[in-house]
MARZANU-709822 format. One record per residue (C-alpha): residue number from 1; z, y, x. Coordinates in steps of 0.02 Angstrom, whole numbers, padded with zeros to 5 digits. Example, Ala and Ser with C-alpha at 12.3 -4.5 7.8 and 13.67 -1.06 7.14 Angstrom:
<sites>
site pos 1, pz 00390, py -00225, px 00615
site pos 2, pz 00357, py -00053, px 00684
</sites>
This chain:
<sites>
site pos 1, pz 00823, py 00420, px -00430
site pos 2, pz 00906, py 00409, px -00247
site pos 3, pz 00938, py 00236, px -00296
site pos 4, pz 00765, py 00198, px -00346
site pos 5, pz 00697, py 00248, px -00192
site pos 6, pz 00803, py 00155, px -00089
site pos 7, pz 00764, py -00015, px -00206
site pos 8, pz 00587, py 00029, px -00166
site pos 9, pz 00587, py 00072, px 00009
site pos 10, pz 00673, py -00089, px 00039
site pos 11, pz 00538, py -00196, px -00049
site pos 12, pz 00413, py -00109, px 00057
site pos 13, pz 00482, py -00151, px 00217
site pos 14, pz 00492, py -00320, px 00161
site pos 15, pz 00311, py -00291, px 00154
site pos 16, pz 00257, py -00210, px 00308
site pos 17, pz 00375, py -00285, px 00411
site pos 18, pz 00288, py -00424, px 00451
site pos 19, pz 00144, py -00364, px 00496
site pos 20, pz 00210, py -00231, px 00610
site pos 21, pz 00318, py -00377, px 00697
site pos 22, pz 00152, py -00497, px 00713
site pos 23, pz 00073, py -00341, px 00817
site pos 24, pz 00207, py -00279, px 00905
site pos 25, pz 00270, py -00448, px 00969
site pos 26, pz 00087, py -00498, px 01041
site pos 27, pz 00070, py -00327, px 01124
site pos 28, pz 00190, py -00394, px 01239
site pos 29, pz 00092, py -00561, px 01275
site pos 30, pz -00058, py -00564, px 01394
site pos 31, pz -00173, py -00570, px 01216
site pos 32, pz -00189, py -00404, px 01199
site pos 33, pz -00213, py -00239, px 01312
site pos 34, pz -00117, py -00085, px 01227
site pos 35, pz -00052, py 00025, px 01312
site pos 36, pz 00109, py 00126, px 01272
site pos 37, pz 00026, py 00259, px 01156
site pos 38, pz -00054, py 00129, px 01057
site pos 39, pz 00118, py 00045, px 01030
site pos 40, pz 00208, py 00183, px 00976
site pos 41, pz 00066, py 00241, px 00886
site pos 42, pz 00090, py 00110, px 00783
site pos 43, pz 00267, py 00067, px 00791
site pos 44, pz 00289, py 00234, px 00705
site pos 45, pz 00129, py 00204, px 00584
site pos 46, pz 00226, py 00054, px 00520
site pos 47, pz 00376, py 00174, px 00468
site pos 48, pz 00254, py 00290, px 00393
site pos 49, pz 00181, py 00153, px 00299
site pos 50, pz 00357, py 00077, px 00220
site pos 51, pz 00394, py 00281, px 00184
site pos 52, pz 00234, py 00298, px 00095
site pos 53, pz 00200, py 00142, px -00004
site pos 54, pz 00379, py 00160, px -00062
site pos 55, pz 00352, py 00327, px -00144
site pos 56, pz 00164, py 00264, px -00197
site pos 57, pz 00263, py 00110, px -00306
site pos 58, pz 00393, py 00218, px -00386
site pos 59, pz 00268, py 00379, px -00430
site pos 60, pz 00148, py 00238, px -00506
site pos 61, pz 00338, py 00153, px -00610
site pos 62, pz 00374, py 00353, px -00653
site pos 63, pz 00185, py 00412, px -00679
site pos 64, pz 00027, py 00328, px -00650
site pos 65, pz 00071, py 00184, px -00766
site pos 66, pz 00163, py 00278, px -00916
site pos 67, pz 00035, py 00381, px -00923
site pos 68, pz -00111, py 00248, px -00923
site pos 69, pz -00031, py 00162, px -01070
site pos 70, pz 00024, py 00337, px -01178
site pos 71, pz -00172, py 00381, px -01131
site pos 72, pz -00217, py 00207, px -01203
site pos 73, pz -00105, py 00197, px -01344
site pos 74, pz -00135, py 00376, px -01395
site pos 75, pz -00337, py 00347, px -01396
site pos 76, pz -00320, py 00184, px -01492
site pos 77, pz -00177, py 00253, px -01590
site pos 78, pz -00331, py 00394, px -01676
site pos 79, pz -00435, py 00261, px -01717
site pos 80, pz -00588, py 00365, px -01661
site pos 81, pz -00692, py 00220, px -01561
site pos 82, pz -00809, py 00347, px -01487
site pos 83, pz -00662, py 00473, px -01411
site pos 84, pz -00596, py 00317, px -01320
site pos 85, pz -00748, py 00239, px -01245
site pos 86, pz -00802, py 00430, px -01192
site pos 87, pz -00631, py 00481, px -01101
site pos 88, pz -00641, py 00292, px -01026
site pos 89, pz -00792, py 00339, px -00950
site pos 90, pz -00784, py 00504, px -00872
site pos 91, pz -00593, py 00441, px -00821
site pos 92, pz -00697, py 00299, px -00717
site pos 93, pz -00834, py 00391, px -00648
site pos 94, pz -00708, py 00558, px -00619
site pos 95, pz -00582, py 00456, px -00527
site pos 96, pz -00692, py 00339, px -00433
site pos 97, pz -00790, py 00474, px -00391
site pos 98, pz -00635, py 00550, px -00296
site pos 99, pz -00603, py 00387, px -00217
site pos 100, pz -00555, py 00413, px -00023
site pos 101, pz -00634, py 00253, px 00023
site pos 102, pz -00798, py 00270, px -00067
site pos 103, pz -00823, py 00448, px 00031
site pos 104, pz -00795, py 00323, px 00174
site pos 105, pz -00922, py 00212, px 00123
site pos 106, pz -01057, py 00324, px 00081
site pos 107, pz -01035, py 00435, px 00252
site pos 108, pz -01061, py 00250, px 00331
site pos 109, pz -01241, py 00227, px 00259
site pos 110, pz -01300, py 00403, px 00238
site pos 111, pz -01457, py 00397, px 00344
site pos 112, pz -01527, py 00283, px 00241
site pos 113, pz -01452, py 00330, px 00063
site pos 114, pz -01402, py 00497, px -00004
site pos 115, pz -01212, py 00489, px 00000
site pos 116, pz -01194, py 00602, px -00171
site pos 117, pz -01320, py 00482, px -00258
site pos 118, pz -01236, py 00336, px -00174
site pos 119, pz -01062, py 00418, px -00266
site pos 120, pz -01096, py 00443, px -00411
site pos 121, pz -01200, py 00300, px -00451
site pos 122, pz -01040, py 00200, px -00406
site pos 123, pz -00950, py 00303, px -00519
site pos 124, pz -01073, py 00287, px -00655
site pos 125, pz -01054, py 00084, px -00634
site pos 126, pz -00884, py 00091, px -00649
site pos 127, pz -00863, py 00206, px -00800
site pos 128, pz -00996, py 00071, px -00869
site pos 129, pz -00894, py -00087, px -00853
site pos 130, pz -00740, py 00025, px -00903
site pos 131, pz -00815, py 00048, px -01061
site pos 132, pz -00857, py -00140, px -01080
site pos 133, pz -00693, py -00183, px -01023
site pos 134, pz -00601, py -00072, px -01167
site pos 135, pz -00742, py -00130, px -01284
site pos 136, pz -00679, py -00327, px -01237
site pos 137, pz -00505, py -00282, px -01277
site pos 138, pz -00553, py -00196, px -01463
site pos 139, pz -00654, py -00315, px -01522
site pos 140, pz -00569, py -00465, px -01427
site pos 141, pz -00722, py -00518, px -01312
site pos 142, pz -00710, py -00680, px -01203
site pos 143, pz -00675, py -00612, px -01036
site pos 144, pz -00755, py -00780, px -00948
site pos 145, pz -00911, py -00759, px -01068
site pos 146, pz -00933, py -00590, px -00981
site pos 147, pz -00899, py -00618, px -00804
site pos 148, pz -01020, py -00759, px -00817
site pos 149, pz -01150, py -00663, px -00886
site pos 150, pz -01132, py -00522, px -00748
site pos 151, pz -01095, py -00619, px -00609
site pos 152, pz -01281, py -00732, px -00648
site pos 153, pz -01350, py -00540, px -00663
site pos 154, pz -01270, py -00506, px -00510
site pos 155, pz -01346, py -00638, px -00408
site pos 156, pz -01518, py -00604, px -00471
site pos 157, pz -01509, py -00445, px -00391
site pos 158, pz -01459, py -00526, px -00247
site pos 159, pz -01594, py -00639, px -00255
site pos 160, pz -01724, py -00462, px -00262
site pos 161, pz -01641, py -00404, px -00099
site pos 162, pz -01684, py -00582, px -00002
site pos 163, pz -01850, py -00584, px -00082
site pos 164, pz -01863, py -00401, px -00020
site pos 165, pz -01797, py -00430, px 00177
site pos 166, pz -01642, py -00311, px 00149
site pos 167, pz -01522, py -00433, px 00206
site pos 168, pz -01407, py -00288, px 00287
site pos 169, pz -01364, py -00208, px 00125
site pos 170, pz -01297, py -00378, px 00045
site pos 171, pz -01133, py -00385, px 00143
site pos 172, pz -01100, py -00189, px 00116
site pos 173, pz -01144, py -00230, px -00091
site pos 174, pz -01030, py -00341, px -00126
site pos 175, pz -00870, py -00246, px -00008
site pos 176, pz -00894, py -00084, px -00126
site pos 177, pz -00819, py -00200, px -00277
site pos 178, pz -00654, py -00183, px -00176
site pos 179, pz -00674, py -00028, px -00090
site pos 180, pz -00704, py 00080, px -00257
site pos 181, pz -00506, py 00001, px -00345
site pos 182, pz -00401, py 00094, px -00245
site pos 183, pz -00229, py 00106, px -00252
site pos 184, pz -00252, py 00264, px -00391
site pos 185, pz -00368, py 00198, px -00500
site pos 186, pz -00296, py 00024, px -00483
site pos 187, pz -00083, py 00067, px -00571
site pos 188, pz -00205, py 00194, px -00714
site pos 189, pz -00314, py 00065, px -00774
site pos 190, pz -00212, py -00081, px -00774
site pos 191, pz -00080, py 00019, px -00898
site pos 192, pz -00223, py 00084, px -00979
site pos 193, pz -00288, py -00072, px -01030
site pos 194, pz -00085, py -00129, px -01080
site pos 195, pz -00090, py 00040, px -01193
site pos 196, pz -00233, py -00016, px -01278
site pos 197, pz -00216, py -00203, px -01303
site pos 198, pz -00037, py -00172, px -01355
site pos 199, pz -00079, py -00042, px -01467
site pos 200, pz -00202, py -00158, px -01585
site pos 201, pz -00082, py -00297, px -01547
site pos 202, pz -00138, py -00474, px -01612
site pos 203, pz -00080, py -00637, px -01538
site pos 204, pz -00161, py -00629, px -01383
site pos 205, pz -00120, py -00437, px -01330
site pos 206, pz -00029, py -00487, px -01167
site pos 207, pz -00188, py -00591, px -01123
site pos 208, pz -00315, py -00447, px -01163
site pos 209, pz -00236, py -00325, px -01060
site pos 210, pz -00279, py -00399, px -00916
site pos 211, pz -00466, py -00409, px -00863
site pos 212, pz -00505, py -00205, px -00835
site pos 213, pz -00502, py -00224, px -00648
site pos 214, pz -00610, py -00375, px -00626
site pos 215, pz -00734, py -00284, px -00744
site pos 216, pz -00739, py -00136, px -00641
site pos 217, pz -00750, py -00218, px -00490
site pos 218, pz -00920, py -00272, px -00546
site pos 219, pz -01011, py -00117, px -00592
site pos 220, pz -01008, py -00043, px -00407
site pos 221, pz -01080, py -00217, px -00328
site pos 222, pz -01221, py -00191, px -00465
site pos 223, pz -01250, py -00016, px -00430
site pos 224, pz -01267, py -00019, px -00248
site pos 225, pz -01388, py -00162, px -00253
site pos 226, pz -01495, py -00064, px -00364
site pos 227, pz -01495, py 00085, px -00245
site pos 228, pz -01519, py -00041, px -00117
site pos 229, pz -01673, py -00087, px -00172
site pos 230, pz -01744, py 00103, px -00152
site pos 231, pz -01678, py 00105, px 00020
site pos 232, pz -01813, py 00103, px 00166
site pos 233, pz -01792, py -00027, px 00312
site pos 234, pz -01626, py -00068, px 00378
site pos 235, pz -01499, py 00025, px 00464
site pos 236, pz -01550, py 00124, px 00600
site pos 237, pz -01452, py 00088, px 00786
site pos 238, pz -01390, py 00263, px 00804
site pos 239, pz -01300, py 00229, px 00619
site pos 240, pz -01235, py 00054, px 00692
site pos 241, pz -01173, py 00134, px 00824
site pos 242, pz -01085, py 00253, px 00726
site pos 243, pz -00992, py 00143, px 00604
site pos 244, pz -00947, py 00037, px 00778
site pos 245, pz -00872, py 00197, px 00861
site pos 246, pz -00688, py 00183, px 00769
site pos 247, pz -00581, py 00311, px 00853
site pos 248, pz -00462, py 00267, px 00968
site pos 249, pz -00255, py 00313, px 00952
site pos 250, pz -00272, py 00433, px 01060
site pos 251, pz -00406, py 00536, px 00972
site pos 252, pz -00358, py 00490, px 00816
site pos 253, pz -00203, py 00585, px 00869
site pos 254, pz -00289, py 00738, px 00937
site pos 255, pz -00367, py 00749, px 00768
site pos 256, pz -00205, py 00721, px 00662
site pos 257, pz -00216, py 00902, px 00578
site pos 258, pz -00371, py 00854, px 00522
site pos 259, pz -00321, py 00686, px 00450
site pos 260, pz -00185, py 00755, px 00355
site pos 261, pz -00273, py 00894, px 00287
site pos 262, pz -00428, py 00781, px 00242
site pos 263, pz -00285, py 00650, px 00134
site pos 264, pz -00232, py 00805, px 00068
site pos 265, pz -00389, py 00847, px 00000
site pos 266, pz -00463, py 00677, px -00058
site pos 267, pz -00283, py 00632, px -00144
site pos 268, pz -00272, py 00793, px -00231
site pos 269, pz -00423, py 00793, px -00302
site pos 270, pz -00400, py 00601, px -00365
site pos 271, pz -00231, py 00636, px -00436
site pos 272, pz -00291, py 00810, px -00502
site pos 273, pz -00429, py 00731, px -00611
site pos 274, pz -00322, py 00604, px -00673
site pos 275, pz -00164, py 00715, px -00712
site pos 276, pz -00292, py 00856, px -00799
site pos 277, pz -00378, py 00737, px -00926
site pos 278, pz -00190, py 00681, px -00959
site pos 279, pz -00125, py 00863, px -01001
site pos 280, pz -00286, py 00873, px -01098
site pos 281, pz -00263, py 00733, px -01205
site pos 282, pz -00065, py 00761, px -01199
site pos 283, pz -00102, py 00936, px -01287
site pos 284, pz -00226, py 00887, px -01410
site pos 285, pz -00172, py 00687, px -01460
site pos 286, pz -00019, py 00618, px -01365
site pos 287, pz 00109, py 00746, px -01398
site pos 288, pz 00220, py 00673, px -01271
site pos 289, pz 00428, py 00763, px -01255
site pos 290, pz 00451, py 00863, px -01128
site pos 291, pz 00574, py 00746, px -01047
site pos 292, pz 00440, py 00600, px -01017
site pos 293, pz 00323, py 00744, px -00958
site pos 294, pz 00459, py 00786, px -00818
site pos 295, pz 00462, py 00611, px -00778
site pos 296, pz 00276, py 00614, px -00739
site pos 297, pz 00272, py 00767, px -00652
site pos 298, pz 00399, py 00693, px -00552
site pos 299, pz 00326, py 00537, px -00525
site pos 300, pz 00135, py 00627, px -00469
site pos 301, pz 00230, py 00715, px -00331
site pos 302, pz 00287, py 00540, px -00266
site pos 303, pz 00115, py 00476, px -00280
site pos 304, pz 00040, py 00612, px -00204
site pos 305, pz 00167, py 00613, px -00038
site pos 306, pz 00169, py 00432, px -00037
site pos 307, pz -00029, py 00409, px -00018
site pos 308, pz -00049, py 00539, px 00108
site pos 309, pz 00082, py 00446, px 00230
site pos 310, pz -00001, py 00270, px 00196
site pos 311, pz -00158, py 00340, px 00234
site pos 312, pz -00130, py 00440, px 00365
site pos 313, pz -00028, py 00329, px 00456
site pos 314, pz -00183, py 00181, px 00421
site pos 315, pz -00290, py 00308, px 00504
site pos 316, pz -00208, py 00370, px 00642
site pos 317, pz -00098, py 00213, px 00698
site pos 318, pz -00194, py 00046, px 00622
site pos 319, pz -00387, py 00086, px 00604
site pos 320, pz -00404, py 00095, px 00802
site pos 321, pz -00274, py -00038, px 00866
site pos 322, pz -00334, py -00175, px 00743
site pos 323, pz -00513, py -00123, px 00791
site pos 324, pz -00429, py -00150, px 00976
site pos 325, pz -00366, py -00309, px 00938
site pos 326, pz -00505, py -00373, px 00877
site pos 327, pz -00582, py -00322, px 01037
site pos 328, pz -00462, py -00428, px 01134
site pos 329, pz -00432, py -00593, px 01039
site pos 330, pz -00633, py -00626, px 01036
site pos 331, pz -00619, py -00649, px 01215
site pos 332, pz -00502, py -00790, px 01194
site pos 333, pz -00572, py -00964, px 01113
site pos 334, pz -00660, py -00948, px 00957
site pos 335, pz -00509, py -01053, px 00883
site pos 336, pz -00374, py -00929, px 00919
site pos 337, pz -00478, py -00795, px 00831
site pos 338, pz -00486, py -00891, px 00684
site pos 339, pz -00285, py -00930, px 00687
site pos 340, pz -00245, py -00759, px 00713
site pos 341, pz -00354, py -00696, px 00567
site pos 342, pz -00259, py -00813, px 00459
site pos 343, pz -00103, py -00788, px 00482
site pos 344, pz -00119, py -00607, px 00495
site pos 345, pz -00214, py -00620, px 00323
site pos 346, pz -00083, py -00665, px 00258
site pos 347, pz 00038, py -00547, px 00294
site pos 348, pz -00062, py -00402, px 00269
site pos 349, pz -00104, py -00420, px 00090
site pos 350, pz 00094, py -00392, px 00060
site pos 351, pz 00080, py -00229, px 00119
site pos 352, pz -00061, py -00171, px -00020
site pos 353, pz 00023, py -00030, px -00100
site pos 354, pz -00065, py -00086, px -00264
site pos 355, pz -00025, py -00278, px -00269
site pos 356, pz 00165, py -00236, px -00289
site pos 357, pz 00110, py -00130, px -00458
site pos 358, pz -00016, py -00285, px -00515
site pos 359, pz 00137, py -00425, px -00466
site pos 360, pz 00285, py -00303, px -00585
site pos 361, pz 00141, py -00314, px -00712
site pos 362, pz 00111, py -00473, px -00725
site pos 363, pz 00277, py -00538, px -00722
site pos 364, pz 00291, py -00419, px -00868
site pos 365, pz 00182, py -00455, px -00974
site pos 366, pz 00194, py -00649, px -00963
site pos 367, pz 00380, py -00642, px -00983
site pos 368, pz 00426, py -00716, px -00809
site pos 369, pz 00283, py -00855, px -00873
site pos 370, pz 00198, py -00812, px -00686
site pos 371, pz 00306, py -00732, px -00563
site pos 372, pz 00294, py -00624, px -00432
site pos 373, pz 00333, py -00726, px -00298
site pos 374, pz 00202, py -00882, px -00367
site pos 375, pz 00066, py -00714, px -00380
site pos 376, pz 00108, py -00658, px -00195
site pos 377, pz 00110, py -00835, px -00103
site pos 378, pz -00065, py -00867, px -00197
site pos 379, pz -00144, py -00694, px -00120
site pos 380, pz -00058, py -00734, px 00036
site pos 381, pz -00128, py -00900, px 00032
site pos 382, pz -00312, py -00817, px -00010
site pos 383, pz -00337, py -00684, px 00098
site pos 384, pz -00262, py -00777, px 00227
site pos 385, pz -00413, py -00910, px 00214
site pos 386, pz -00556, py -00775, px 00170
site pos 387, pz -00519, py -00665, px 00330
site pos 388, pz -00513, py -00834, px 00444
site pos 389, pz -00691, py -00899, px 00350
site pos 390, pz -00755, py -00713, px 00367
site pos 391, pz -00715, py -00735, px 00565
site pos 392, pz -00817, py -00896, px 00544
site pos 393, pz -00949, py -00836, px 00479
site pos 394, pz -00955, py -00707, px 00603
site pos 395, pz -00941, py -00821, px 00762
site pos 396, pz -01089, py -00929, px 00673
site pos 397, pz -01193, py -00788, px 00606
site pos 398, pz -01255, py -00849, px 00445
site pos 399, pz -01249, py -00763, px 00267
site pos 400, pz -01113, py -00722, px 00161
site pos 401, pz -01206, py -00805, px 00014
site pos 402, pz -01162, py -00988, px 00087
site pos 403, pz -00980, py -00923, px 00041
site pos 404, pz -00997, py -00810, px -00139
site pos 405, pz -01104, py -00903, px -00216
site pos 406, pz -01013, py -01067, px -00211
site pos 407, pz -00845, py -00973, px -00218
site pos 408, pz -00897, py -00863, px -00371
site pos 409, pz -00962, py -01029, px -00455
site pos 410, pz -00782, py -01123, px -00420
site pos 411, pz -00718, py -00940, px -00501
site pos 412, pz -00798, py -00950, px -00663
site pos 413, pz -00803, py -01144, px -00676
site pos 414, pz -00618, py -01150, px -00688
site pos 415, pz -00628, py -01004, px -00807
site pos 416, pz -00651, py -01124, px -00934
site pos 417, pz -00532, py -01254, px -00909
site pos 418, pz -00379, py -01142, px -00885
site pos 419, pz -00275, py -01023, px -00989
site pos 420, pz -00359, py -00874, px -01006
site pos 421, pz -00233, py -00745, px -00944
site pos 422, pz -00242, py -00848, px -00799
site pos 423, pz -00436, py -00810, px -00767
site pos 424, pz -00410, py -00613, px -00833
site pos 425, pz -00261, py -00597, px -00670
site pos 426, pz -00361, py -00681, px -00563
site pos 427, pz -00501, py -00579, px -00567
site pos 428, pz -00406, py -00434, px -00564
site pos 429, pz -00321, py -00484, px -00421
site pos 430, pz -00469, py -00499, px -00330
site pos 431, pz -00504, py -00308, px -00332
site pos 432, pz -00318, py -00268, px -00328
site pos 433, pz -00314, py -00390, px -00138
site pos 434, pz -00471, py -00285, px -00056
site pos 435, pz -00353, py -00121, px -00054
site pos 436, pz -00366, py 00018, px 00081
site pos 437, pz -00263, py -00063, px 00231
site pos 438, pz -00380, py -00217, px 00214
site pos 439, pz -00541, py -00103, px 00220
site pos 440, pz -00443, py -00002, px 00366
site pos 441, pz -00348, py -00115, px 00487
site pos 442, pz -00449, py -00315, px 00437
site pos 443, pz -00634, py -00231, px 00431
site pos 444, pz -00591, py -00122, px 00600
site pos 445, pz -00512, py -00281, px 00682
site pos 446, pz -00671, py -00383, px 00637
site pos 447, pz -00805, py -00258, px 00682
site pos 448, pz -00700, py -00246, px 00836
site pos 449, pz -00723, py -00444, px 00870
site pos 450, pz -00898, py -00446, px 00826
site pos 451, pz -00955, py -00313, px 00955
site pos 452, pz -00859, py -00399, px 01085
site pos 453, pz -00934, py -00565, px 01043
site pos 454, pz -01102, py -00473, px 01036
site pos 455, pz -01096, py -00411, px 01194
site pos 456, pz -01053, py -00226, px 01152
site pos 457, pz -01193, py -00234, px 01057
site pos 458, pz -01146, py -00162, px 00866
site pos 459, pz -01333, py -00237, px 00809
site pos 460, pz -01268, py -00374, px 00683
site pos 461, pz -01102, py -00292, px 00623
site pos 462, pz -01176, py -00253, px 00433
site pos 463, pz -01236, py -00417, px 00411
site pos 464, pz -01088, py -00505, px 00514
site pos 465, pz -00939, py -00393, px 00503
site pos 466, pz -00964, py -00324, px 00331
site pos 467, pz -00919, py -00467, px 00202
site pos 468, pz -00742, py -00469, px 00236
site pos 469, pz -00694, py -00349, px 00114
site pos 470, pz -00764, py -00450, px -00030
site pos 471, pz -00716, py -00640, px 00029
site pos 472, pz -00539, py -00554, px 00021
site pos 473, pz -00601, py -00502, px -00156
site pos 474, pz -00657, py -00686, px -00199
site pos 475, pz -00546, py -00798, px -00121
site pos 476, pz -00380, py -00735, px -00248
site pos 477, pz -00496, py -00793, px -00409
site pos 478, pz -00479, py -00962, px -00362
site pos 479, pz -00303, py -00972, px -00289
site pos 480, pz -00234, py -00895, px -00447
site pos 481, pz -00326, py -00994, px -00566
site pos 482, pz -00300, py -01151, px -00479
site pos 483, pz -00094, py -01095, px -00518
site pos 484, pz -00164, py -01103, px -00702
site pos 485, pz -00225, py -01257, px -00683
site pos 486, pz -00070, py -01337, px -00608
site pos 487, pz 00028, py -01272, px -00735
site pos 488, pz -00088, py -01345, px -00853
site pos 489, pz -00097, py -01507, px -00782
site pos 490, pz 00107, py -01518, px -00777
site pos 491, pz 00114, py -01481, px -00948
site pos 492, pz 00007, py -01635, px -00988
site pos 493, pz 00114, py -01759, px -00868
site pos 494, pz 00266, py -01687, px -00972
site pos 495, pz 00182, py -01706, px -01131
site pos 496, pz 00150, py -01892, px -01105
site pos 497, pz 00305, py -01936, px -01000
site pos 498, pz 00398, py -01871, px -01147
site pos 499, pz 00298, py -01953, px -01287
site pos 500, pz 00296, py -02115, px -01179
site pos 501, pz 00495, py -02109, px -01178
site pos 502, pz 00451, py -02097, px -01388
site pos 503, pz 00364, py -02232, px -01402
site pos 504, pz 00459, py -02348, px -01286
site pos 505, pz 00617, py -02309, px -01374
site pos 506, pz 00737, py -02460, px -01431
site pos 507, pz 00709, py -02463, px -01629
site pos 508, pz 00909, py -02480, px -01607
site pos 509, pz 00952, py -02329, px -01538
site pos 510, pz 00877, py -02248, px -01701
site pos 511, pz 00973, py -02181, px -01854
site pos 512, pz 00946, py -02201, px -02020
site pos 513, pz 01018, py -02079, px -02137
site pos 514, pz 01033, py -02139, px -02311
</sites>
């Protein structure tokens, strides 16, 4: 176990590393203004964060993914279709309901939406699309069939929200696709859908595990449009204000107890739902030994310990200095804005707790046929652009649209020209990229930029700063499938090279047997 750890705190700092180094080195440079709290702050942060998304990966390798696929492969294993679509929903509405970052997300726009509606509507949507998505992998549904169908539903709505002047809540829509997979839901649904599709096997079972997360990525972009459309007017200043005001290092330090105690709470009650519809179903269907329930106890305890660090050291060491920094780089040419939110998209997407469980997954399931290294270079490669054309966008001020709409419609065009497990990882890539250090250190950094570049004014930050969250949700679909397509395209240059070398062969080089 010692020896697990270590493998897996190593990886992590592989992982956070970078980032930490990119910050630290410019807080030396005239760029940016922090002071010697904020660079400890974070300096320690960073060795909070390699702590806790090491004991996040190996709780969800001892816990959160054996027990998504026994939960799975029990379910499917009774043959009872209505038991497993009704524990797949109350497991997505229950867990995304417990979300940390959806609690975020509703505090943000409660004056003008009731944050309890606002939750559980989300979790409603997701439980929804769950249910689809296990439905797609029983009867072996054409995952591009349905994302096309949703996505053209999804725009309509959009389309009611222009029509209806509620440009503000467009941006915020689209960002609760990412914010609502979190790095719990994210490892238990992924080996859920594994459980399953291996369970009723068939020749394409590696392929139709995949697609769960891009399904329930959906269902929360849907839901918050509708309750979009019942909001009145647009967001008050005072709320603007509000969601501008990120704390700074130094309260954020005065107010630790409180952070820690807060994680506490919001983890526990996560993990708690998930592990007591496990025990539930372990005592009535799975009948697990006790040694593989040791394992998992084991394994929730890492979880547990390991999210509480990586959030509280996001909170207390990242949230305010990349809202800082974003602060401070604005003032510089537009250009070196841009740079900077490119390369440090780039990095930062290494350190999502939950990409390192999607990337072991993958490589997996498709027997080293896409590995983990070709996975992280494309989400490097994705976010990297989507945070520098979200700073863009903010500098020029114009809709988010002018970016989804063509980038969704690249998505699913190239849905149909490559292999399909390609198109099912893509998509759950997408909501696997937008984790909780994107939402928490890129969004802060970019509000930061756009109030400076505003003139302190926090007036345009929902429909100028909020976006970012789902570019860095959109841009992965077409990096990854674009991989599919190369590999496609090789495969045909081989083919003919090879048949040309056939064809063009000397008639006496050939033997005849007799």
């Amino acid at each position: 176990m010692i020896k697990a750890l270590l493998l897996k705190l190593k990886e992590s700092s592989i992982s956070v590393l970078p980032v930490a180094l990119i910050v630290l080195i410019i807080s030396f440079t005239p760029l940016i203004d922090l002071n010697g709290t904020e660079t400890a702050a974070f300096a320690v942060s960073a060795v909070m964060l390699i702590i806790g998304i090491g004991l996040f990966n190996l709780g969800a390798d001892l816990a959160m993914t054996p027990m998504g696929e026994h939960v799975g492969s029990g379910l499917t294993k009774s043959k009872k279709l209505l038991i497993l679509i009704s524990v797949c929903f109350l497991m997505g509405l229950l867990i995304t309901v417990a979300e940390p970052d959806l609690s975020v997300l509703a505090g943000q726009v409660k004056a003008v939406m009731n944050s309890t509606v606002l939750i559980v509507t989300v979790g409603v949507g997701v439980g929804i699309f769950l249910v689809i998505a296990v439905l797609k992998i029983v009867f072996r549904l054409n995952l591009s069939m349905l994302l096309m169908f949703f996505y053209m539903l999804l725009f309509a709505l959009c389309a009611i929200l222009i029509q209806e002047g509620k440009f503000s809540f467009l941006s915020l829509s689209f960002d609760s696709g990412g914010v609502t997979t979190g790095p719990i839901t994210v490892p238990f649904i992924m080996a859920l859908g594994v459980g399953i599709a291996t369970t009723i096997g068939g020749r394409n079972s590696n392929e139709n595990s995949f697609g769960l997360i891009a399904l329930c990525s959906i269902g929360p972009m849907i839901a918050v449009m509708v309750l979009s459309m019942t909001a009145n007017g647009e967001m008050p200043p005072e709320v603007l204000d509000e969601l501008a005001a990120y704390a700074t290092v130094e309260a954020s330090l005065k107010e630790i107890g409180h952070i820690i105690l807060s994680n506490i709470k919001n983890v526990g009650l996560a993990l708690g739902l998930v592990v007591a519809f496990f025990f539930i179903l372990q005592f009535t269907i799975l009948k697990l030994p006790k040694s593989k329930l040791l394992q998992i106890g084991i394994g929730i305890i890492y979880t547990f310990f390991g999210l509480i660090i990586f959030l509280t050291a996001v909170e207390v060491g990242f949230m305010p200095v990349g809202f800082k920094i974003g602060q401070c780089i604005s003032k510089l040419h537009p250009a070196v804005l841009v740079t900077f939110g490119l390369i440090l998209g780039m990095v930062v997407v290494l350190a999502e707790p939950a990409v390192h469980v999607l990337n072991k997954q993958v490589e997996e399931i498709t027997g080293g046929g896409v590995k983990k290294i070709e996975m992280l270079l494309a989400l490097s490669i994705a976010v990297g652009v989507s945070i520098a054309l979200s700073i863009v966008r903010m500098i020029f001020g114009f809709s988010i649209l002018y970016y989804l709409i063509p980038g969704y419609m690249i998505s699913l065009g190239l849905s149909f020209f490559v292999p399909r497990i390609y198109t099912a990882i893509a998509f759950d890539s997408g909501g696997v990229a937008s984790g909780p250090l994107t939402s928490s250190f890129i969004l802060p950094l970019v509000v930061g930029a756009c109030i400076t570049l505003n003139g302190g004014s926090a007036a345009n930050i929902m429909t100028d700063a909020f976006g970012v969250v789902a570019m860095v949700a959109m841009t992965p679909l077409i990096t990854i499938q674009a991989l599919g397509f190369k590999a496609v395209m090789s495969a045909k240059v081989r083919s003919k090279i090879t048949m040309k070398r056939i064809l063009s062969a000397d008639d006496e080089q050939i033997i005849y047997f007799k």
